[in-house]
Backbone bond lengths (Angstrom), bond angles and torsions (degrees), N, CA, C in turn:
res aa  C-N    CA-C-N  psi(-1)  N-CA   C-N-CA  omega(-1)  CA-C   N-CA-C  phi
1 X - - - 1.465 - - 1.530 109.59 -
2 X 1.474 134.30 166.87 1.306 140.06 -179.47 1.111 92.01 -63.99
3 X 1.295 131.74 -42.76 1.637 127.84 -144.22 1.863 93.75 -79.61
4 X 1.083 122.83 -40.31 1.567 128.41 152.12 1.004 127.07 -21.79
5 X 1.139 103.49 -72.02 1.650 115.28 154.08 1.221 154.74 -13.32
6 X 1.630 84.92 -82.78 1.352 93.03 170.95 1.749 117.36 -60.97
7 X 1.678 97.53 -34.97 1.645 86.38 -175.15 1.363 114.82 -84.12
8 X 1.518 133.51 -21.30 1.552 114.77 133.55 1.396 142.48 5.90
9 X 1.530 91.56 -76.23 1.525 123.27 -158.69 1.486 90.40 -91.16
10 X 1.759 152.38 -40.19 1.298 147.27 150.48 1.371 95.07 -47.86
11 X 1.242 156.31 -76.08 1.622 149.29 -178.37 1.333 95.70 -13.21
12 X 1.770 94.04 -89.27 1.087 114.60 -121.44 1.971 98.20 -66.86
13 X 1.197 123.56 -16.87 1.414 139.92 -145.67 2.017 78.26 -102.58
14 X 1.419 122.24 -52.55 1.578 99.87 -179.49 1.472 123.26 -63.52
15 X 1.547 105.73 -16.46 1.189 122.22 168.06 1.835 123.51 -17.68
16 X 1.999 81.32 -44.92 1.700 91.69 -146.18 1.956 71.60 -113.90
């Protein structure tokens, strides 16, 4: 779903 996503992509992106 987007909602997946986005919090993925917010994770995965503070990650770095």
């Amino acid at each position: 779903s987007e909602e997946d996503w986005t919090a993925w992509c917010v994770f995965y992106t503070h990650q770095f």
